[in-house]
Every structure is written in C-alpha cells, then in structure tokens.
Backbone as numpy.savetxt, mean C-alpha at the origin, in Angstrom:
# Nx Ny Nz CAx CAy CAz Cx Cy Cz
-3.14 3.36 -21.97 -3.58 3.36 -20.60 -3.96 4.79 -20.22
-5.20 4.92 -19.81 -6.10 6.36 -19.50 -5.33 6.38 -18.27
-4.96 7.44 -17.59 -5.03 7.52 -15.80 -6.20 7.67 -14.94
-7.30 7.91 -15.76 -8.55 7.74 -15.57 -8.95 6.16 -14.76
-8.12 5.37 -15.92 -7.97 3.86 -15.90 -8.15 3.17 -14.34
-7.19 4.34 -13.69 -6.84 3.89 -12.26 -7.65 3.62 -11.14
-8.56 5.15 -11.41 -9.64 5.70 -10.05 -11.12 5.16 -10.65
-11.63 5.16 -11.89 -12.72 4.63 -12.09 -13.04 3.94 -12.13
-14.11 2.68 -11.71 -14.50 1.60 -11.69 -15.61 1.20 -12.49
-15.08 0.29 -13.30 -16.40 0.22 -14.30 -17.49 -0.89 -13.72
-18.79 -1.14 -14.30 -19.69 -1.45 -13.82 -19.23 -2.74 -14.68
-18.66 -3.72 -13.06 -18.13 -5.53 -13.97 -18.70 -6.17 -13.27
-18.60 -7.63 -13.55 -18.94 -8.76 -12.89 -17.83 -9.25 -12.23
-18.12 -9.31 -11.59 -17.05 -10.12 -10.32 -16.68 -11.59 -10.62
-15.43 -11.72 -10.25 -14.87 -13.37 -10.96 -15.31 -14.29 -9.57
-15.43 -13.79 -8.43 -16.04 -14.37 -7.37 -14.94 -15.43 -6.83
-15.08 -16.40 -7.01 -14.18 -17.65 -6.31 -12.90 -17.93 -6.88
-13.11 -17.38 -7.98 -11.66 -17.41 -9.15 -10.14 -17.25 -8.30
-8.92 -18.13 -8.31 -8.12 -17.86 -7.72 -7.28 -17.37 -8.72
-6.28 -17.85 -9.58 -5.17 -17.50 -10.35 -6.04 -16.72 -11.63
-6.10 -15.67 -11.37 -6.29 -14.39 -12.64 -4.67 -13.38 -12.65
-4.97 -13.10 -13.88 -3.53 -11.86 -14.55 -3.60 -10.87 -12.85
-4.58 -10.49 -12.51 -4.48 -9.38 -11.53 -3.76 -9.91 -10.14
-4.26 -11.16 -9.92 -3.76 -11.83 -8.60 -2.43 -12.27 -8.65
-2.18 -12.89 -10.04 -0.69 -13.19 -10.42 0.33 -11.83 -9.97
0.19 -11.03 -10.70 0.77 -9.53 -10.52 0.86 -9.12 -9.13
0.08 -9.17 -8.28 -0.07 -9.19 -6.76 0.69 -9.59 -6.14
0.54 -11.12 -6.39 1.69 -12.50 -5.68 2.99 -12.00 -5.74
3.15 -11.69 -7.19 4.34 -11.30 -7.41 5.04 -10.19 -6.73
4.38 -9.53 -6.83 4.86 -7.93 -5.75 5.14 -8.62 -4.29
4.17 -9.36 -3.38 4.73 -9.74 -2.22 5.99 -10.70 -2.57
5.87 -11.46 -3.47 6.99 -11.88 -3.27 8.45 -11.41 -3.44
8.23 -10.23 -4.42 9.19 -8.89 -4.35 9.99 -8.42 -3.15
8.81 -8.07 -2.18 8.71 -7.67 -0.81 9.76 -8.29 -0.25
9.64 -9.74 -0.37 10.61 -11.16 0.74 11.43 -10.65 0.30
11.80 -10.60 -1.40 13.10 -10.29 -2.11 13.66 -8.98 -1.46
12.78 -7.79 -1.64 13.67 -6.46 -0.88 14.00 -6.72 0.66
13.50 -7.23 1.09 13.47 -7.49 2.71 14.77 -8.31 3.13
14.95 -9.33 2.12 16.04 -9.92 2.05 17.39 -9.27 2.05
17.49 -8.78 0.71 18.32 -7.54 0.41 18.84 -6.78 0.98
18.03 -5.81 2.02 18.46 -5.12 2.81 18.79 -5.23 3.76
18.35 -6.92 4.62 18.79 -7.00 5.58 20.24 -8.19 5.57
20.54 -8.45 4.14 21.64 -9.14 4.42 22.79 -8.24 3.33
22.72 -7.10 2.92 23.40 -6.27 2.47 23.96 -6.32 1.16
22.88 -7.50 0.32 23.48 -7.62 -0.80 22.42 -7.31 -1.61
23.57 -6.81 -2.97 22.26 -6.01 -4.10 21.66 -4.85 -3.79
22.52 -4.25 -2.84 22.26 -2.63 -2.55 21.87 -1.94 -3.73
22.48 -1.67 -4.33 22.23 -1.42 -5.63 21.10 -1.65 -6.51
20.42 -2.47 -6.09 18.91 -3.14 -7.14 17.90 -2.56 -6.09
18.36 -2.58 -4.98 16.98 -2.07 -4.35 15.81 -1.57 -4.66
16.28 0.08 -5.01 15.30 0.71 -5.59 14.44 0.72 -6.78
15.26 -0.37 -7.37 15.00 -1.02 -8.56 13.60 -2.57 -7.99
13.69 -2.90 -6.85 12.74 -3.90 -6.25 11.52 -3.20 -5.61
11.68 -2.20 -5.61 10.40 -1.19 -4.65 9.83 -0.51 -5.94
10.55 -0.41 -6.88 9.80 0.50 -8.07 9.10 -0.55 -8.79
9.30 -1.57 -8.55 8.90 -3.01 -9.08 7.46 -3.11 -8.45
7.50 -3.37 -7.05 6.42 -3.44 -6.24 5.37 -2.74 -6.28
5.80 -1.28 -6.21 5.03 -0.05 -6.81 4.50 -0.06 -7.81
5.23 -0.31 -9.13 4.21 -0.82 -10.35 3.12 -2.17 -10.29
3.75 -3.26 -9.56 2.73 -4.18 -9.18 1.45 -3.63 -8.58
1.39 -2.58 -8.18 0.30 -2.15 -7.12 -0.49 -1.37 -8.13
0.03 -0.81 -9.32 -0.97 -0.09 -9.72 -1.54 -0.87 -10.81
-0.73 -1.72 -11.36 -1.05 -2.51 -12.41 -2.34 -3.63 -11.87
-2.35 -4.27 -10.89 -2.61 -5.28 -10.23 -4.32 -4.42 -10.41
-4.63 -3.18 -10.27 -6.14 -3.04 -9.88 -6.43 -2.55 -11.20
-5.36 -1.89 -12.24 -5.60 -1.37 -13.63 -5.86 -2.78 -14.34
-5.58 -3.81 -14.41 -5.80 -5.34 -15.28 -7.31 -5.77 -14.65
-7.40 -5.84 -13.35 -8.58 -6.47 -12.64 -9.92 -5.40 -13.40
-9.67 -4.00 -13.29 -11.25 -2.81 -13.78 -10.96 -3.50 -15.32
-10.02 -3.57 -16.14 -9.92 -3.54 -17.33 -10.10 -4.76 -17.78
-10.13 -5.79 -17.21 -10.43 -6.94 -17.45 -11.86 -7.72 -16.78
-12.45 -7.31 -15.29 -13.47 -7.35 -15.16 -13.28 -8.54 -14.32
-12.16 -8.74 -13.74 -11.39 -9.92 -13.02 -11.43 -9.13 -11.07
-12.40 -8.89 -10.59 -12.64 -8.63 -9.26 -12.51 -10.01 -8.50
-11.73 -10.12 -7.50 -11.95 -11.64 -6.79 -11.81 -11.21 -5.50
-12.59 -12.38 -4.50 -11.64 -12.21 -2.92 -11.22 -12.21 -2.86
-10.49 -13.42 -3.21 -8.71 -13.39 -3.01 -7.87 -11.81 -3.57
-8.50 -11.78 -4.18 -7.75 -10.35 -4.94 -7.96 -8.93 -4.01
-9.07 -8.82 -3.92 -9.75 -7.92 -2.44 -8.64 -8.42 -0.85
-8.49 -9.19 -0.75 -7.41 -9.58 0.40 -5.97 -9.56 0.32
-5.43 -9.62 -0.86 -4.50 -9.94 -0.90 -3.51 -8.19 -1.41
-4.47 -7.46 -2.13 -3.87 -6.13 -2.79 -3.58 -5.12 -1.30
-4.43 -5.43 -0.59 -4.50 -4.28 0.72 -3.23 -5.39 1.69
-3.43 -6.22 1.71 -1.80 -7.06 2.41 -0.43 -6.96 1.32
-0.77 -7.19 0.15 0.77 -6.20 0.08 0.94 -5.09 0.08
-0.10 -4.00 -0.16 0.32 -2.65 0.32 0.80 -2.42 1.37
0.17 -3.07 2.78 0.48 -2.82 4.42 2.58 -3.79 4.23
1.90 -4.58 3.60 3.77 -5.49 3.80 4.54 -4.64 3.41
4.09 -3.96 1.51 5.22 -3.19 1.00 5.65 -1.95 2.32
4.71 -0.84 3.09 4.94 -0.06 3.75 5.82 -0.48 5.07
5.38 -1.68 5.49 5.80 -1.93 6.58 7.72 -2.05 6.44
7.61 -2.82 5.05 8.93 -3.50 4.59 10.01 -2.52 4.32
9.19 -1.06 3.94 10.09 0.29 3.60 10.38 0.96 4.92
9.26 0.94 5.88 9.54 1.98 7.18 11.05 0.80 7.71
10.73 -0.69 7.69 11.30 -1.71 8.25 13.59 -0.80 7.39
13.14 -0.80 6.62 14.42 -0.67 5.61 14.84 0.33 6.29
14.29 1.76 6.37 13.93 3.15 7.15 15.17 3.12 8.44
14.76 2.36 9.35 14.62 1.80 10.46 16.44 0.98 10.55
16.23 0.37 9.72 17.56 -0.51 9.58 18.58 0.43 9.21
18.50 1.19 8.15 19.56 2.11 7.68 19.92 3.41 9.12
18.59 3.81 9.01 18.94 5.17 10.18 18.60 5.39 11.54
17.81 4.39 11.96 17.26 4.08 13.26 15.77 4.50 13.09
15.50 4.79 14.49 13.99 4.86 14.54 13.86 6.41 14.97
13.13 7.04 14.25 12.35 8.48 14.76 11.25 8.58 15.41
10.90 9.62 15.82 9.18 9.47 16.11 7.99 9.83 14.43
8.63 10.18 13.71 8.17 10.12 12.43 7.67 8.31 12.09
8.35 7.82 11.76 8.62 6.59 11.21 7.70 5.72 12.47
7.83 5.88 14.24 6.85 5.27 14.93 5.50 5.87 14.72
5.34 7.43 14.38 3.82 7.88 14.45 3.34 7.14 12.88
3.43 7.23 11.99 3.28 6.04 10.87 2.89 4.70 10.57
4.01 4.20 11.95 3.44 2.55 12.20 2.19 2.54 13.16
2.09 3.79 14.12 0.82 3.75 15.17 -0.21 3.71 14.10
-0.05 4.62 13.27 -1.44 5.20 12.41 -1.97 4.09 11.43
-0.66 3.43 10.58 -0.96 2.13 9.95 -1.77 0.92 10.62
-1.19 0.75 11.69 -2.14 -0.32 12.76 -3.31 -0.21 12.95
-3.42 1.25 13.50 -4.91 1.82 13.38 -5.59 1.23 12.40
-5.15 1.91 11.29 -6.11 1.14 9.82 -5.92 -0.40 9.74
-5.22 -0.89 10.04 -5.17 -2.22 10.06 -6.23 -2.53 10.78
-6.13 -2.40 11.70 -7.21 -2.56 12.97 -8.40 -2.08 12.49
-8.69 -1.24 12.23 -10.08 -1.01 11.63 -10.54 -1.78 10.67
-9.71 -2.07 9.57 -10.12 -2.73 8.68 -10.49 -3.99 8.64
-9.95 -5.01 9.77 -10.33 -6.16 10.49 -11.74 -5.80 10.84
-12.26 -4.81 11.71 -13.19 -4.63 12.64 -14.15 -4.51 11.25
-13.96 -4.02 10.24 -14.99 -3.67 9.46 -15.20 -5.17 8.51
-14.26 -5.74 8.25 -14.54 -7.03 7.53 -15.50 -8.38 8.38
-15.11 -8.08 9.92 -15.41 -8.72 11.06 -16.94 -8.36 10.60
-17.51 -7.07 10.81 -18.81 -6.61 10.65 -19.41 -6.55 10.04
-18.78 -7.27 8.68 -19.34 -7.28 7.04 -19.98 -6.20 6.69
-18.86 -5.11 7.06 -19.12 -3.74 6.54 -18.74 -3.27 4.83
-19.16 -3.11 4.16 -18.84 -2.78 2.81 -18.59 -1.12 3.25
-17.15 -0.96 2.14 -16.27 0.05 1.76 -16.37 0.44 0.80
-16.43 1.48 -0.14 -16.30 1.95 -1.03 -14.71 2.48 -1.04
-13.74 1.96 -1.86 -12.89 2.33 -2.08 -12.40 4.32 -3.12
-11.95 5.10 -2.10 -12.75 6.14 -2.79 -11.24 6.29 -3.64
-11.00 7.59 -4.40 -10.08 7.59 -5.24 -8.98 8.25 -4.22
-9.64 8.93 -2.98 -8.43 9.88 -2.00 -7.82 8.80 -1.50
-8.41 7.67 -1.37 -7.49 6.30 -0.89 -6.33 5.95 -2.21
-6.91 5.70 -3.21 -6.48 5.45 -4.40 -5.02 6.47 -4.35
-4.90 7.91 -4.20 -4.46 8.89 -4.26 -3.34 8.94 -3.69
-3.78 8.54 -2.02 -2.77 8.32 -0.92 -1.91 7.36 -0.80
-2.36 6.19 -1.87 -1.56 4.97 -1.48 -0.48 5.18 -2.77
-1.10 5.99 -4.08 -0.19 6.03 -5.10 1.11 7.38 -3.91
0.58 8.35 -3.60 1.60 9.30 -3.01 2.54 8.24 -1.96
2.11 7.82 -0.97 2.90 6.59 -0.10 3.92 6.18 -1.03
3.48 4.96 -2.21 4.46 4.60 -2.52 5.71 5.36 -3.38
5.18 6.36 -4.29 6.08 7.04 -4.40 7.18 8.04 -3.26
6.47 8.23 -2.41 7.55 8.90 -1.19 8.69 7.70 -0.89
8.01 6.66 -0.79 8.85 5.31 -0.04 9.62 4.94 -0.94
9.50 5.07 -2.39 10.66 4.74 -3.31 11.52 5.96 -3.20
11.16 7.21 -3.18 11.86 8.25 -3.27 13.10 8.23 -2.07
12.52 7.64 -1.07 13.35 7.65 0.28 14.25 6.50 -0.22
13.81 4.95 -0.34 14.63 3.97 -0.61 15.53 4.16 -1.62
15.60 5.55 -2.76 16.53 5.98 -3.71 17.56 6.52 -3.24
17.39 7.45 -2.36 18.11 8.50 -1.53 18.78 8.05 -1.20
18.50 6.60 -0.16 19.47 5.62 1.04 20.38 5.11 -0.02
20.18 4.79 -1.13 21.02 3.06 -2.14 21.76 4.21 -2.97
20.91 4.93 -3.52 21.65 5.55 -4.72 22.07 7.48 -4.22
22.84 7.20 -3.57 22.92 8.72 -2.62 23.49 9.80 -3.33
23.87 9.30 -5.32 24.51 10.73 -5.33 23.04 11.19 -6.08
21.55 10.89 -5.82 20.62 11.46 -6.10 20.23 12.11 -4.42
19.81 13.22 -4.67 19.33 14.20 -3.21 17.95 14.41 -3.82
17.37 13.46 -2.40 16.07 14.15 -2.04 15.70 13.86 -0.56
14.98 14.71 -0.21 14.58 15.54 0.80 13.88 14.38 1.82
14.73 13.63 2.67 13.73 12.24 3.22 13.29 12.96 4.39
13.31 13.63 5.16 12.64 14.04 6.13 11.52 14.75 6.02
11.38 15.52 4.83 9.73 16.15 4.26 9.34 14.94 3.50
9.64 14.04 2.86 8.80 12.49 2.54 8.45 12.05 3.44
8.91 12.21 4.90 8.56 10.88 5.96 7.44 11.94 6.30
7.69 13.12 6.03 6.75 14.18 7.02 5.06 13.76 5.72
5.24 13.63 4.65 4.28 13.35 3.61 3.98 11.68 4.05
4.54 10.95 4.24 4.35 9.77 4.53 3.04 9.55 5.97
3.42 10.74 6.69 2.68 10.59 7.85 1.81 11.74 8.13
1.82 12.46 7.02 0.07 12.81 6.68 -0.68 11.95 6.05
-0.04 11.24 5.30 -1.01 10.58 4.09 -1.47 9.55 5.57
-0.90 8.91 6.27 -1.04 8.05 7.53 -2.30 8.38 8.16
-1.97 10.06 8.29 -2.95 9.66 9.15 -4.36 10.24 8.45
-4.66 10.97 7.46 -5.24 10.86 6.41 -6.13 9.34 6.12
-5.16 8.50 6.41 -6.01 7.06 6.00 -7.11 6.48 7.35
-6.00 6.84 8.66 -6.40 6.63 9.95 -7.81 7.59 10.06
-7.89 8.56 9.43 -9.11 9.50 10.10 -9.98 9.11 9.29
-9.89 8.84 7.72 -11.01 8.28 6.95 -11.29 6.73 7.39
-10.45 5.98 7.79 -11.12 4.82 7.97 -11.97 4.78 9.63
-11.09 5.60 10.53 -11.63 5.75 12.15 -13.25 6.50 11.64
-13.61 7.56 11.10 -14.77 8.36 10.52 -15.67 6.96 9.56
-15.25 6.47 8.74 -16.19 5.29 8.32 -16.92 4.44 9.20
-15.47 3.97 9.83 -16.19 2.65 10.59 -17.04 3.25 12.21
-16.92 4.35 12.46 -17.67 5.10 13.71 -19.29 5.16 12.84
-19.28 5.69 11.55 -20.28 5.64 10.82 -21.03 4.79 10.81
-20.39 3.55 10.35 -20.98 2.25 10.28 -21.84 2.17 11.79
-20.74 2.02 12.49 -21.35 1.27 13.52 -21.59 2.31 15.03
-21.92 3.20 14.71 -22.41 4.63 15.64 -24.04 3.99 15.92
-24.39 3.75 17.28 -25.72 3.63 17.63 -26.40 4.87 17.23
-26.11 5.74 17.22 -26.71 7.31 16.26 -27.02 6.98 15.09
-26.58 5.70 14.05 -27.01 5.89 12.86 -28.09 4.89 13.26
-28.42 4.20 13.38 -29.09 2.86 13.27 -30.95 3.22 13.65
C-alpha cells in the first residue's frame, strides 16, 4: 500500500448504481462501529475497548476510499455514505468528549463549524454542484481522526498522557479549515459574480 494510494485518484469507471461493493461493506461497518462505541460509552461498559472501536472506525475510513481508487468501485451510495460516517464518527467522539468532561467552548465552536459544513454540503448537493475532493480535505479528515482517537486514548487508557486540550485546539482548526473551504467553494459556485 503506496500512501500515495490515499490522495490520488486514478482515472476509473464508476460502479454507478452498484450497492454492496468491498468499499461500501467496510463503510457500513465503521457506522456500525459508531452505534457500538456510542453504546459503550454511554452505558459504561468495555471502557477498555474503546479506543480500540475508534481506531477501528478510523481504519474503516481510510481503507473504505483506498479499496474503492484501487479497485475502481466509485458508487453513490458510497459518495453518501463515507462523508455520513465521518460527520457520525466526529459527532460520536465530541458526543464521548462531552459525556466524560462536559462541554467547553472548544468542543461547541467544532460542532458550530461541523454544521456549517454539513449545511453547505446539503446546499451544494441540493444545487448539483460537483466537488472536487482535494487532498487538504483528505489531510484534515486523516488529522481529525487521529486527534479524536488520541483524545478517546487519553480518557480510557489514562496511564498514556497526551495533551487533549492542544488536540481539541487542532480539532478546531482543522473545523474550521473545512468550514472556510467549503463556505469559499460553495460562494464560488453560486456567487452572481461568477455566472
């Protein structure tokens, strides 16, 4: 496996209507991970595996688009479903965040900025706006999930120290990093100045 593998997109054919491919399987699986960590943490059992269920998820996420370029397996369903478990996995970690230590204004400026992109990203599918997925997205979502496992390690497995308040502070650049590239696209798109 190149790491190249990750950010480049080779010139494929799209599986189009195709539902159950290796890439979508891998997907499913990660959300359904998600229920599993979500579960976990909020009924206090299997503390211990946690971080072991988010490092899970995390590999689902990179694997899930490395099988689809390498296999040539692009689908809708697959296009819909990889960007909804990323938003679940994040939501499900700030959610964990939240449960363990309460709420900061870190952890709310994060969920504002996530919505944002949520919200945009509706508005742009609404508009049958095509995205180019660039690799700084690619970049940000690999940094995200590694901060969010790093934090969910810290909480479960505490005689490891790391630094969760400069992760949340990395968590919510990369935030809003996503918020300004997607708010700057879709103004693009649809700016009466371009047209």
């Amino acid at each position: 496996m190149n790491i190249r593998d990750f950010f480049i997109e080779p010139d494929t054919v799209s599986v189009g209507k195709k539902f159950l491919t290796i890439p979508n399987a891998i997907t499913l699986a990660g959300i359904a991970l998600i229920f599993v960590y979500v579960y976990c943490y909020t009924t206090e059992i299997y503390t211990s595996a946690i971080p072991l269920f988010v490092f899970a998820i995390g590999c689902s996420d990179m694997l899930d688009g490395y099988y689809a370029r390498k296999r040539g397996e692009h689908t809708r369903i697959g296009k819909f479903l990889d960007p909804l478990r990323d938003k679940l996995f994040l939501f499900a970690c700030l959610g964990n965040i939240i449960f363990i230590a309460g709420w900061s204004s870190l952890v709310i400026a994060v969920i504002a900025m996530e919505a944002h992109v949520i919200a945009l990203d509706f508005l742009r599918r609404a508009c049958a706006m095509r995205a180019k997925i660039h690799a700084i997205a690619k970049t940000r979502q690999m940094i995200m999930v590694l901060s969010v496992w790093l934090i969910v390690v810290q909480i479960y497995w505490t005689s490891i120290f790391v630094p969760i308040y400069a992760l949340l502070n990395i968590i919510a650049l990369m935030s809003a990093i996503g918020a300004a590239y997607w708010s700057f696209a879709t103004w693009k798109y649809l700016s009466p100045l371009n047209r």
